[in-house]
Every structure is written in structure tokens, then in C-alpha cells.
Kinemage of the C-alpha trace (Angstrom):
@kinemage 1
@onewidth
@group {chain A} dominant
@subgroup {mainchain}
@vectorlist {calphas} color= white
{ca unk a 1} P 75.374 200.314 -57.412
{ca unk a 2} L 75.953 197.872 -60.197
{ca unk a 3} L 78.708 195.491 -59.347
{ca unk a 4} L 79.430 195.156 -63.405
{ca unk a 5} L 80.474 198.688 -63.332
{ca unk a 6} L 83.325 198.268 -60.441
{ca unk a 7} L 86.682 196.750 -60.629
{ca unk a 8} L 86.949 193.059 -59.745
{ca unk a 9} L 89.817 194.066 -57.325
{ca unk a 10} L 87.331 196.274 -55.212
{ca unk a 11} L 84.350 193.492 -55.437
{ca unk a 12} L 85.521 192.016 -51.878
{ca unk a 13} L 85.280 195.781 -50.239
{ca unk a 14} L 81.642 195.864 -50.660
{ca unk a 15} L 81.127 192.218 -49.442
{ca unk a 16} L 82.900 193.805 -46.334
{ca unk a 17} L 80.390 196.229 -46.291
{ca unk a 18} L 77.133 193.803 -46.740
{ca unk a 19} L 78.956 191.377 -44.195
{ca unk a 20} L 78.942 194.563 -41.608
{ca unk a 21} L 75.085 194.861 -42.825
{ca unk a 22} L 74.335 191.177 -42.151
{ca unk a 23} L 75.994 191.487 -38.663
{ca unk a 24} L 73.600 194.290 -37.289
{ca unk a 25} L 71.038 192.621 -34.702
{ca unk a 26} L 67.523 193.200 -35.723
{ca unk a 27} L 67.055 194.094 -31.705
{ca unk a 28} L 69.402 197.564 -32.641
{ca unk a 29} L 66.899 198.529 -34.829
{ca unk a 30} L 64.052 197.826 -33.004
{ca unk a 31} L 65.640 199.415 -30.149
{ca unk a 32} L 66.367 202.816 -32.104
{ca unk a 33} L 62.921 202.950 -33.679
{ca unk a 34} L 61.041 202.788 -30.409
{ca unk a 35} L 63.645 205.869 -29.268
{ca unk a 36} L 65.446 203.091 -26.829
{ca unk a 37} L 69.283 203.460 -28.256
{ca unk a 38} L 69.384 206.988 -29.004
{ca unk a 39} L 73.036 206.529 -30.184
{ca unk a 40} L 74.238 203.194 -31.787
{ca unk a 41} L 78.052 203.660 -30.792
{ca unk a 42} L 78.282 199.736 -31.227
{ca unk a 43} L 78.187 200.053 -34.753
{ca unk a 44} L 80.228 202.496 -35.884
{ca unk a 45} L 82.960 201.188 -33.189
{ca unk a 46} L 82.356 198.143 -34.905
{ca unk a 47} L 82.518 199.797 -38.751
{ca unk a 48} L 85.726 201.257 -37.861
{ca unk a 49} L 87.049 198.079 -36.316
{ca unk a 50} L 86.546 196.412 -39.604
{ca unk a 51} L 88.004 199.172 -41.830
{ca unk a 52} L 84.848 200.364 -42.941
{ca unk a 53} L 84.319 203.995 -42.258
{ca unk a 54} L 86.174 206.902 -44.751
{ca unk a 55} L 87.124 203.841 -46.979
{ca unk a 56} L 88.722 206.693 -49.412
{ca unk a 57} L 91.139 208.735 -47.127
{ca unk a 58} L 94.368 207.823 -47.128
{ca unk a 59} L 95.888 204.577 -45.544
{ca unk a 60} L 97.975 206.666 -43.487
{ca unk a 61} L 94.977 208.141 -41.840
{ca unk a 62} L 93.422 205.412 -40.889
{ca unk a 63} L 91.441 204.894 -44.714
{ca unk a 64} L 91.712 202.577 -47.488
{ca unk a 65} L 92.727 204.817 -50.395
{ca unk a 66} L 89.749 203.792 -52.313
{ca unk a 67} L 88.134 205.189 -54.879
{ca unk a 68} L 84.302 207.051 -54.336
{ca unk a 69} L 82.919 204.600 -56.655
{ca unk a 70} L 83.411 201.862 -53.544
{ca unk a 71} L 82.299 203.900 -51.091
{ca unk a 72} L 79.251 204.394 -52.517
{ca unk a 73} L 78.819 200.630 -53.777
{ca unk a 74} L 79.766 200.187 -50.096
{ca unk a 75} L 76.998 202.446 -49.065
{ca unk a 76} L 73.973 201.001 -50.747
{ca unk a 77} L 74.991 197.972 -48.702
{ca unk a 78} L 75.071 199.734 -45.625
{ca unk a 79} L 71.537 201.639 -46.424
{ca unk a 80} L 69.429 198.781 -45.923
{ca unk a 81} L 69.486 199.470 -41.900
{ca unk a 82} L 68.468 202.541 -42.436
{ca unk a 83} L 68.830 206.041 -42.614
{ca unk a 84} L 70.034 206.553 -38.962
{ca unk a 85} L 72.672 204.153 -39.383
{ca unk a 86} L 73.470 205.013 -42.930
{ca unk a 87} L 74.416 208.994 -42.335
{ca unk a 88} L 76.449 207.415 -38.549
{ca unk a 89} L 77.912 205.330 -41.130
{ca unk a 90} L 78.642 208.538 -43.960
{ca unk a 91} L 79.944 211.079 -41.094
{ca unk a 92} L 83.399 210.250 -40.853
{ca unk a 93} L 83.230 210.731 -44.792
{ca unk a 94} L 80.702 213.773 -44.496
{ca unk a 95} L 83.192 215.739 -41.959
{ca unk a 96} L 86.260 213.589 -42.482
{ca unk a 97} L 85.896 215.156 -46.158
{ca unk a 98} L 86.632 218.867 -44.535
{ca unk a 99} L 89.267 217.792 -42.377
{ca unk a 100} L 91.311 215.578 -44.946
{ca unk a 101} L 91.075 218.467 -47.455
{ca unk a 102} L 91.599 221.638 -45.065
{ca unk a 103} L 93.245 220.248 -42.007
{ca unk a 104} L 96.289 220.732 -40.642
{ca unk a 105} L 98.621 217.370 -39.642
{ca unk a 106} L 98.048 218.019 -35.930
{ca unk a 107} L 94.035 218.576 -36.495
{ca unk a 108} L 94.254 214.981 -38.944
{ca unk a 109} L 95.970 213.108 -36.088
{ca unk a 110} L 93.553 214.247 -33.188
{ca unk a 111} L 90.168 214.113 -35.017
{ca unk a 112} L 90.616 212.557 -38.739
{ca unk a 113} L 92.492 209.351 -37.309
{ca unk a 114} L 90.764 208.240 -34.077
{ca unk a 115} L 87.196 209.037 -35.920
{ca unk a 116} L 88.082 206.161 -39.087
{ca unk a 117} L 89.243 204.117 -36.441
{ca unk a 118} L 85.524 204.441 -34.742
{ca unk a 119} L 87.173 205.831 -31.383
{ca unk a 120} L 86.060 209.399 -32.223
{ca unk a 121} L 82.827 210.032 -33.022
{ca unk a 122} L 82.075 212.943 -35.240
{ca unk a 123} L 78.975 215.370 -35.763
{ca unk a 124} L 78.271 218.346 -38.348
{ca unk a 125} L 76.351 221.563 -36.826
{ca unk a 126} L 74.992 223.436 -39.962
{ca unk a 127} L 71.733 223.934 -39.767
{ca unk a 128} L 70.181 227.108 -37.511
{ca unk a 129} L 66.077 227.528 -36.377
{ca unk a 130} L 65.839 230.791 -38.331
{ca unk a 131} L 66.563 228.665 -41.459
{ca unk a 132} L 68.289 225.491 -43.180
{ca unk a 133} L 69.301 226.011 -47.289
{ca unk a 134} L 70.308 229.684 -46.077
{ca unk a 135} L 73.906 228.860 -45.521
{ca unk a 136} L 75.204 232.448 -45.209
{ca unk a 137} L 72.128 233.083 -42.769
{ca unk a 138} L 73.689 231.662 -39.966
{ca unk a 139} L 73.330 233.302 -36.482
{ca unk a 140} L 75.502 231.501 -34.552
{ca unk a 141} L 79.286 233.968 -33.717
{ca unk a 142} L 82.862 233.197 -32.726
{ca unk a 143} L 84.472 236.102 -31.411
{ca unk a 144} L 88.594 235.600 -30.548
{ca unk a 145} L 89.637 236.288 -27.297
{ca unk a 146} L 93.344 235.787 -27.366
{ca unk a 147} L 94.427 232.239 -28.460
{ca unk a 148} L 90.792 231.175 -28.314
{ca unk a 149} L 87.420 231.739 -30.327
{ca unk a 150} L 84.413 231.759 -27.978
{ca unk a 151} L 81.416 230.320 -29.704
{ca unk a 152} L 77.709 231.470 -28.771
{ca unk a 153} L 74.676 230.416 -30.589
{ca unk a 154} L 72.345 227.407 -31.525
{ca unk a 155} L 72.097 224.823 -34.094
{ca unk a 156} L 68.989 221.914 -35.142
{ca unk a 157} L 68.649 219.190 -36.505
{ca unk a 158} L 72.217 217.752 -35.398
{ca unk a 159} L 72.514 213.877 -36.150
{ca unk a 160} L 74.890 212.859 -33.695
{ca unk a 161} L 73.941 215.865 -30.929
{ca unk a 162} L 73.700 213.070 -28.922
{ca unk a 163} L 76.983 211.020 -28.447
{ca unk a 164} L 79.016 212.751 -30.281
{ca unk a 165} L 82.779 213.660 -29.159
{ca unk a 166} L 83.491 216.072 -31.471
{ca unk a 167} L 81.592 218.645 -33.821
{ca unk a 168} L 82.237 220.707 -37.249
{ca unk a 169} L 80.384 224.355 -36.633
{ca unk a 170} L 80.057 226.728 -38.911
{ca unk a 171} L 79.841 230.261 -36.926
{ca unk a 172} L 80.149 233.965 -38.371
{ca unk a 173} L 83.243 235.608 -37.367
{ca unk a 174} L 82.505 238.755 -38.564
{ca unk a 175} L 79.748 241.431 -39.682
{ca unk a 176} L 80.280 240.445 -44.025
{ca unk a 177} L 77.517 238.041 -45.563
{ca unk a 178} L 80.084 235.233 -46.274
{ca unk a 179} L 82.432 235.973 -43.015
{ca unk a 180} L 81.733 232.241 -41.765
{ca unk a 181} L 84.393 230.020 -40.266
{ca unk a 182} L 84.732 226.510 -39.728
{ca unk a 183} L 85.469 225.132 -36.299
{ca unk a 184} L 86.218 221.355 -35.047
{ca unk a 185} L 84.248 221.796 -31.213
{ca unk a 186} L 84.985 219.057 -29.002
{ca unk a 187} L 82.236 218.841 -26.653
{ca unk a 188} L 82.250 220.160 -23.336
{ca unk a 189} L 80.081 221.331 -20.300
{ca unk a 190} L 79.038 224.227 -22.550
{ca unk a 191} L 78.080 222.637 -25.308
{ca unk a 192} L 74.135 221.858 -24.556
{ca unk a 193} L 71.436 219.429 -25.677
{ca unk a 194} L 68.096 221.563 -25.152
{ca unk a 195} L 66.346 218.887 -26.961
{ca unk a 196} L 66.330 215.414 -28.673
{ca unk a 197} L 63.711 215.320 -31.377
{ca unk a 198} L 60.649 213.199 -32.213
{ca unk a 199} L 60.939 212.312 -35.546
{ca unk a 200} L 58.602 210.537 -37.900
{ca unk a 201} L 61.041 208.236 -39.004
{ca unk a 202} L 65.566 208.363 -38.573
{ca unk a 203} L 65.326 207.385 -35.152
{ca unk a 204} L 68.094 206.563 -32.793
{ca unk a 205} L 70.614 209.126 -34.625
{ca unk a 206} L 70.755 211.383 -31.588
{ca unk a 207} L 68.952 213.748 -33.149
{ca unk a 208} L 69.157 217.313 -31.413
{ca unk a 209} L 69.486 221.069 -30.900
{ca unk a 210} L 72.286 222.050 -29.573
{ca unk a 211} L 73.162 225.216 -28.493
{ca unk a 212} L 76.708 226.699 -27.824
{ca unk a 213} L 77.023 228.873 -24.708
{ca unk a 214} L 80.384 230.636 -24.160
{ca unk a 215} L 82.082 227.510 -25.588
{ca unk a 216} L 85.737 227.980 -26.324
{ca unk a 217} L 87.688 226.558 -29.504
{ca unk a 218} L 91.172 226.950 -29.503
{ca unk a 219} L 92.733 228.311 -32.697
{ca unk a 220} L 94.691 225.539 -33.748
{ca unk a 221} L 90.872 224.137 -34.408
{ca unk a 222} L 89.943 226.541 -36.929
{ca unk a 223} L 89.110 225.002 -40.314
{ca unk a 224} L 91.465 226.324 -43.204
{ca unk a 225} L 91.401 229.653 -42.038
{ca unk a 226} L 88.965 232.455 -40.489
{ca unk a 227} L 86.243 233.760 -43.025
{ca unk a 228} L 87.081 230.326 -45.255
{ca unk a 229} L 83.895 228.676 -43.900
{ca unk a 230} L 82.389 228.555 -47.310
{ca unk a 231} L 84.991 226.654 -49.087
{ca unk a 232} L 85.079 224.652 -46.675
{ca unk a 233} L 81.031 223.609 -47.251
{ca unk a 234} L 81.415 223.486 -50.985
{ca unk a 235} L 83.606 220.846 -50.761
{ca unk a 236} L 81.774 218.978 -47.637
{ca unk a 237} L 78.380 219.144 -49.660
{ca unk a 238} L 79.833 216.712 -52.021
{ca unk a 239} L 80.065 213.606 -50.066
{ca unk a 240} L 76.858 215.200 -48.156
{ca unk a 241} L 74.800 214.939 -50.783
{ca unk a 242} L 75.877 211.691 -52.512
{ca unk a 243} L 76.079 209.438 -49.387
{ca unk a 244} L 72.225 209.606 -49.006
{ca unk a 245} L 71.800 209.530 -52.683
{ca unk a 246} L 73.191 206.104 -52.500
{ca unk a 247} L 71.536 205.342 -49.081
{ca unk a 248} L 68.257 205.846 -50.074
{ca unk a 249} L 69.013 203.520 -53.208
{ca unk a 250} L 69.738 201.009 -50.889
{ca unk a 251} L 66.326 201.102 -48.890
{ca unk a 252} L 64.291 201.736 -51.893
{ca unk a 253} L 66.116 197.998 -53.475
{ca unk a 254} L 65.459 196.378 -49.743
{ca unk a 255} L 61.762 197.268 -50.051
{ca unk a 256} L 61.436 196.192 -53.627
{ca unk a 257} L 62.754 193.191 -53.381
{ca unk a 258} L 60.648 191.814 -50.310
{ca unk a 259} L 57.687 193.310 -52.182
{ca unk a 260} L 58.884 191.006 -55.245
{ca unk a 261} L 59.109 188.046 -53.040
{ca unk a 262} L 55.928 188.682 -51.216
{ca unk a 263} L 54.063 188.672 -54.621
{ca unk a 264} L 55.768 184.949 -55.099
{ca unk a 265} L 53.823 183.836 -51.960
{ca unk a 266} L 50.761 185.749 -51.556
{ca unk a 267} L 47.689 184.257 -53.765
{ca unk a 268} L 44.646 185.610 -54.744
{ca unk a 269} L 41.932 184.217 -57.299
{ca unk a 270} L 43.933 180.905 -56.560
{ca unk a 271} L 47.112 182.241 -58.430
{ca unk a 272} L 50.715 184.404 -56.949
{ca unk a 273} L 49.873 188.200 -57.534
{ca unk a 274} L 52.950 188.495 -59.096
{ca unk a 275} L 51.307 186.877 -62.347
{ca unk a 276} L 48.582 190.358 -62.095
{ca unk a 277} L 50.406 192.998 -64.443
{ca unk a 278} L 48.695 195.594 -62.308
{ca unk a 279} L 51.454 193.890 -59.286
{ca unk a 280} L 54.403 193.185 -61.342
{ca unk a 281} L 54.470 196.130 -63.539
{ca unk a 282} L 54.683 198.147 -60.260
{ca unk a 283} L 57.848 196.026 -59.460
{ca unk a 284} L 59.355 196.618 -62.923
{ca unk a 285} L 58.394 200.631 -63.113
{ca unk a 286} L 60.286 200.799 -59.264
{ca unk a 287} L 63.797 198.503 -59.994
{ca unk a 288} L 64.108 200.311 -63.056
{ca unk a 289} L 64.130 203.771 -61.603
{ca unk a 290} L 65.827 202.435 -58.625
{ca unk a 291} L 68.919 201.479 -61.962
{ca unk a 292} L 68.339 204.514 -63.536
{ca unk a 293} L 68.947 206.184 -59.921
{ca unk a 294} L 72.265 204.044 -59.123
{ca unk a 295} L 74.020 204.677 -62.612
{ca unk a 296} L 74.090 207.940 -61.861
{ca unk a 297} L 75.237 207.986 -58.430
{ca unk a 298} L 78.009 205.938 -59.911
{ca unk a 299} L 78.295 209.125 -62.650
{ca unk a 300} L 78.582 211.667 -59.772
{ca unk a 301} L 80.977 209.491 -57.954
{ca unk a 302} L 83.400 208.720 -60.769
{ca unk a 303} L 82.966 212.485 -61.966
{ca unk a 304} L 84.318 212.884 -57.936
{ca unk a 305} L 87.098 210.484 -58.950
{ca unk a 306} L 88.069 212.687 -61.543
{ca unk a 307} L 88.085 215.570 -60.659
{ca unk a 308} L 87.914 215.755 -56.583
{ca unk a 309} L 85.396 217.729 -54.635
{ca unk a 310} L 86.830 220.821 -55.309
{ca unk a 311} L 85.258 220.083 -59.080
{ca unk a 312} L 82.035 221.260 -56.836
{ca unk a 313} L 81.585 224.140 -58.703
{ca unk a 314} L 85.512 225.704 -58.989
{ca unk a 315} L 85.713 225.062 -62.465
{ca unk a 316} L 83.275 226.039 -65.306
{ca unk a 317} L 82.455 222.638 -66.971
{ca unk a 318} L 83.478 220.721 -64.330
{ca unk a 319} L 80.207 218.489 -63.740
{ca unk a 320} L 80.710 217.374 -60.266
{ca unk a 321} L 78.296 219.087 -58.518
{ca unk a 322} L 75.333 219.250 -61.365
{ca unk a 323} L 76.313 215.454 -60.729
{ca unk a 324} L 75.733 215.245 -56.968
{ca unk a 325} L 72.817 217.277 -57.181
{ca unk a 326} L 71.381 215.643 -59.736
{ca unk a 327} L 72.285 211.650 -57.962
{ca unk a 328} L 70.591 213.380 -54.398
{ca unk a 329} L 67.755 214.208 -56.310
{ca unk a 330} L 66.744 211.825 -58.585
{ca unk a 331} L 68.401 208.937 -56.026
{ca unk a 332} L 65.874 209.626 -53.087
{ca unk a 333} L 62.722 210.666 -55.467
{ca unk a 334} L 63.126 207.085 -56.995
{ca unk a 335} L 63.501 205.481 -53.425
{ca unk a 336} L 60.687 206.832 -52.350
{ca unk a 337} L 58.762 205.866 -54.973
{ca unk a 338} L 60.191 202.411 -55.045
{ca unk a 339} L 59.269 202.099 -51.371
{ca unk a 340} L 55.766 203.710 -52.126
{ca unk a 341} L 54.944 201.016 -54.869
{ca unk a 342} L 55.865 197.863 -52.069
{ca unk a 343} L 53.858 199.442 -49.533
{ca unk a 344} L 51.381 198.818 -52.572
{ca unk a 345} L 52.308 195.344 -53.503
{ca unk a 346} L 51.605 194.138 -50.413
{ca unk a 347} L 48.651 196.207 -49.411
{ca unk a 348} L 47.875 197.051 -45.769
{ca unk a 349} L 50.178 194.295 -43.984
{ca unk a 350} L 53.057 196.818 -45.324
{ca unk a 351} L 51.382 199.635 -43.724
{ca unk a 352} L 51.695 198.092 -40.539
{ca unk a 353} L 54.939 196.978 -38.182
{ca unk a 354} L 54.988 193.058 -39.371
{ca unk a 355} L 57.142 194.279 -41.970
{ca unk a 356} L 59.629 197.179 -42.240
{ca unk a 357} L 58.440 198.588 -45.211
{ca unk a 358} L 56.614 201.583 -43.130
{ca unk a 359} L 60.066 202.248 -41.434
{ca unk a 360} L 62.001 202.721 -44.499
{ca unk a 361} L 58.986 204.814 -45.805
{ca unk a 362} L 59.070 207.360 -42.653
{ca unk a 363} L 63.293 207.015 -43.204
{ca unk a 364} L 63.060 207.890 -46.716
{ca unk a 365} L 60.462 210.658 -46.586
{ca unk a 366} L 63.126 213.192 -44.740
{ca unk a 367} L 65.964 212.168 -47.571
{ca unk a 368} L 64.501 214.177 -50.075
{ca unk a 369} L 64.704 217.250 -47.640
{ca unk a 370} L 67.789 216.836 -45.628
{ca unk a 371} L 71.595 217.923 -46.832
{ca unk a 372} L 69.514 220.749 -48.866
{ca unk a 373} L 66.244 220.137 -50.162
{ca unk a 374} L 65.697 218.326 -53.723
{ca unk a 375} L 64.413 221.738 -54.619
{ca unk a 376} L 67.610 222.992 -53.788
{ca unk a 377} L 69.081 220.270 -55.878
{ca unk a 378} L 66.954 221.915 -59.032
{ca unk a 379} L 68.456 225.410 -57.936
{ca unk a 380} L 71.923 223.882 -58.395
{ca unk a 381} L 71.408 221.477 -61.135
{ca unk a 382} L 69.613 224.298 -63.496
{ca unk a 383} L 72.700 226.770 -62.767
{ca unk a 384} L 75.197 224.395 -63.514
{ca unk a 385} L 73.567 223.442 -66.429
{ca unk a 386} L 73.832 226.793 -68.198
{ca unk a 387} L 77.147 227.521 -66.670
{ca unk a 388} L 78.260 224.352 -68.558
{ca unk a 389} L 75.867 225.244 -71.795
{ca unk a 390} L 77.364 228.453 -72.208
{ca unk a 391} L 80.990 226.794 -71.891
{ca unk a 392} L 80.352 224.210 -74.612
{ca unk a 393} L 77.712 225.071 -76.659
{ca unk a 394} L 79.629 226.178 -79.588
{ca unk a 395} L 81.588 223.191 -79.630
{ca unk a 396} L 78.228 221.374 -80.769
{ca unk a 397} L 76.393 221.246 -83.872
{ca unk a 398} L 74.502 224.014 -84.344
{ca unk a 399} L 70.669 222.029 -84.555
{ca unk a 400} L 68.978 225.429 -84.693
{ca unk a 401} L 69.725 225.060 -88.302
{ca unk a 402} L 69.215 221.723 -89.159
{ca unk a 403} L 64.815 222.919 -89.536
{ca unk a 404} L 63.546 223.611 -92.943
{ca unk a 405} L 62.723 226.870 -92.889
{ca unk a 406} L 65.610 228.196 -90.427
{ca unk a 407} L 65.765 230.962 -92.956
{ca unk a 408} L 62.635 232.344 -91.161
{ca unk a 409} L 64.152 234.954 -89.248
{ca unk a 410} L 61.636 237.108 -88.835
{ca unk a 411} L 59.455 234.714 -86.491
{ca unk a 412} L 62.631 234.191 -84.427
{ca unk a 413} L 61.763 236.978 -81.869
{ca unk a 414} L 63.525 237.345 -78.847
{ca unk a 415} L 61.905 240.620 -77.468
């Protein structure tokens, strides 16, 4: 994110954050990519030793009280290790975003708190085999038994099904479309890894499918209330969807930038490349999408400032998550372009493992498909859009008339 845009007073916050970056050893990454470390608890024990994770909860639980602006300025430090570490690094804001808004005292204290403090470590359960966008598809059922739900079922794609203490499930309680509830499960005997996934890039996130067999949740772990499962996601979505926004900003500027000094050092026809148009114009066309990207993840954030995640679609005209949509979208389109065009800078050596360029473009690839697919995005973007048109287009001036022959009404056919 551009630094010019944030408050002086919150300029030392993201030089935590880069600090936190710098520390990392390049043997952690190394290890994850070859599927060694399958979950980095060192870092985000570390993260929440320095402060660093849910930097805009309140101090009281364990947060800085900061504004979304930082965290994501925060995050596009952060992003340059990667997307494993980058969404280990967003969970306690992806989940600690449900629990902060919905949870009771007792469930803040024994989740919310130890989790910023990088003693807890958290894990969202969303997506189902029979389907991922289709949030009101899901197969998975709590049934009450007394003072306890008993959870049967089976989720993919889980970042954090490996190592994880504690998960948020979403599970149908009942026969409606939208009767979905929102659980915190705390793992147990009967909560089972069937399988840790080979991925083409995101490696080392403890990446599973899990499946729930006669697990029991007590009530006083039920989210908001039963059948309030969907609020619940609205508002999680938010920081879901604009964490890897700015993540992927952060690997797509990583790449660029070694690309750009690359081209300072590598000759050919006796001069730098970086003097060829055909090499520097591809540096220019990616930085400047990768600045069109981050202004508006800053948008989105501040419009989060404004007017909270519930602005996620409760209000007509409320632009938060047209915003968010739009920041996921555009964000990890222009990183993987910007990551594309290095891998062309510097010809085949980036297509090999000398440099990481090929690791951020596997890690990149599944941003524009995780957290709801950028086509997903459009769906959402477009319907905002005319929900907000129809809201204010008669405060505008009316351009339909501004043509010279407006008067033409009979070639102004609707039907």
C-alpha cells in the first residue's frame, strides 16, 4: 500500500510488520515448499509475540485498535513470504473477525485472546467436495443432543487442517436453504485429517480435508445464534477477501522488483536489458497495475473503516463489499500478471528454482480462485453496482440528455 496515503503515527506498525518479514529464515520456506514443515507454528507464535496478528481488534483482546488501512499496509509486507504464510498470518483476522463481532465474552477470552497472542491457532472449515462458491450447499449437519451439537460431515481445502487447535464450521442445523450455523470446534479425536493435499504451489499451510465424525460442540460455542450462520459469513468474507487482495500485491511488487534489478545486471548486445523498451516497458505496464491494484485495496479498506464489515452488503449504497470484491479481484489479476511479466524479464532462469519467481507464480495462481472465485467477485461487484445505481442515480446529472438529438424518442426502444 502506499505509505503517502497512511498516517505518520501508524508508519512504525508496518516497519513492525517488514521487520517480522526480514526475520523469516529462507530455510522455512524452503522447508514448506518441498512439503517438509507442513505447519509453520514458529511464525505465527512469533507474529503474535510481537503484536502482529489481528492488529485491529481491540487492545483489550489482545489487538492494537488499529485501523484496516494498517493491517493491510501491514499485509503487503507480510506477503512477500508467501501465500502460505500470508493467509497463517490473515486467520486470526479472517476468523478473529466472526468472533470479535458475534462472540460472546466467555467465547472472546477462550479463543479470540490466546489466538492474537499466537498461543491458539485458528482454522476456517467452509468449503465442502460437492462444491466451494455454493455457500448454502453445504452438507455437513449439527444436530443438538441436550447441551451439545454433534457435528457429522466433511470439509476441503482447510488451511490450517493441519495444526490447528481450534476451527470455525459452518454446518446446517436444519432442513431450510439458509438454516446454517456457525460453530468454534476445538479439535479432538473425532475431528479427522483423511488427507493433506499436493498442491501446485501454497505449500506448508497444512492444507487438508477434514472430516467431522460424531464430534461434539458444546452450545456455549455456537456462533451468534443457531440458523445465524450466514451473517456470520457476510461479515467474515470481508477481511477474507481483502487480506489476499493485499497479499498477492505484495508478491506481485517482490517479483517486480527483482525482475527490475535483474534487468540492471543482465547484458545483452553489450548493454543492461533494462535500456530494451520491449524489457522495461514490461516493468512499467506491471508496477503500475500493481498501484492501480493497492489504491484500491486501500479504498476497500478505508470504506471498511467507515463503515465496518457489516457495510458488506446491509445497507443499499454502502460500497464495502463492491469494494472488497472489486480489491480481490483486480488485486490478484494484477499480481499475477506482474509476476507473469518477471518470469519474462528474466527469461528461463525465472522459470527455474535459482530464483523464487516460479514459487510466487504457483502461490499466486490459486489467489484468484480461493475465498470465492474472481468470477464470483464479478457476480458481486455487478450486483452491487446496480443496487447502488438505482440508489443514486437520480441524484446525478441526467447525461442521457446532454446528446443532440435526445429529442429522438422514437429510436429509444426498449422492447
Amino acid at each position: 500500500m502506499h505509505e503517502i496515503l497512511l498516517d505518520e503515527s501508524f508508519k512504525h506498525v508496518v516497519e513492525e510488520a517488514r521487520d517480522l518479514a526480514k526475520w523469516v529464515p529462507k530455510e522455512l520456506l524452503w522447508a514448506m515448499d518441498k512439503g517438509e514443515v507442513q505447519y509453520p507454528r514458529t511464525f505465527v507464535e512469533e507474529a503474535g509475540k510481537r503484536n502482529l496478528l489481528g492488529l485491529r481488534f481491540p487492545k483489550e483482546l489482545g489487538g492494537r485498535g488499529l485501523p484496516y488501512v494498517v493491517e493491510m499496509a501491514c499485509l503487503e509486507q507480510i506477503g512477500v513470504l508467501g501465500a502460505s504464510l500470508g493467509c497463517l498470518y490473515s486467520l486470526p483476522s479472517i476468523v478473529g473477525e466472526a468472533i470479535a463481532t458475534f462472540g460472546t465474552d466467555d467465547q472472546k477470552a477462550r479463543f479470540l485472546v490466546p489466538t492474537l497472542q499466537g498461543k491458539k491457532f485458528c482454522a476456517e472449515a467452509l468449503t465442502e467436495p460437492r462444491g466451494g462458491s455454493d455457500f448454502f450447499g453445504a452438507t455437513t449437519t449439527a444436530v443438538r443432543k441436550g447441551d451439545w451439537f454433534v457435528l457429522n460431515g466433511v470439509k476441503r481445502f482447510i488451511v490450517g487442517a493441519v495444526g490447528a487447535d481450534y476451527f470455525l464450521v459452518y454446518a446446517r442445523t436444519g432442513d431450510g436453504p439458509k438454516e446454517i450455523t456457525a460453530f468454534l470446534v476445538e479439535r479432538d479425536e473425532s475431528v479427522v485429517v483423511e488427507r493433506i493435499y499436493g498442491l501446485l504451489g501454497t505449500r506448508g499451510g497444512g492444507t487438508g480435508r477434514l472430516r467431522f465424525k460424531g464430534t461434539k460442540v458444546p452450545v456455549e460455542n455456537v456462533l451468534l445464534g443457531v440458523g445465524q450462520g450466514a451473517q456470520v459469513f457476510n461479515v467474515m468474507m470481508v477481511p477474507e477477501r481483502l487480506t489476499p487482495a493485499a497479499g498477492a500485491i505484495a508478491m506481485g511488487r517482490a517479483a517486480i522488483a527483482l525482475a527490475a534489478k535483474y534487468s540492471t545486471r543482465r547484458k545483452a548486445f553489450g548493454k543492461p536489458i533494462k535500456s530494451f523498451q520491449a524489457v522495461s516497458f514490461k516493468i512499467a505496464d506491471a508496477i503500475s497495475a500493481l498501484d492501480a491494484a493497492s489504491s484500491l485495496v486501500f479504498a476497500a479498506a478505508k470504506a471498511c473503516d467507515q463503515y465496518g464489515s457489516f457495510g458488506a452488503g446491509k445497507h443499499v449504497g454502502t460500497p464495502v463489499r463492491r469494494l472488497v470484491s472489486e480489491a480481490k479481484k483486480v488485486a490478484t489479476e494484477s499480481a499475477w500478471f506482474a509476476i507473469n511479466q518477471a518470469m519474462q524479464v528474466m527469461g528461463g532462469i525465472a522459470y527455474t528454482d535459482i530464483y523464487p519467481i516460479e514459487r510466487y507464480l504457483r502461490d499466486a495462481r490459486l489467489s484468484m480462485i480461493w475465498t470465492g472465485t474472481n468470477e464470483i467477485m464479478n457476480l458481486l461487484i455487478q450486483h452491487e453496482y446496480y443496487a447502488e445505481l438505482e440508489s443514486h442515480y437520480s441524484k446525478l446529472r441526467d447525461i442521457e440528455h446532454d446528446a443532440t438529438t435526445t429529442d429522438a424518442e422514437d429510436d429509444k426502444v426498449f422492447e
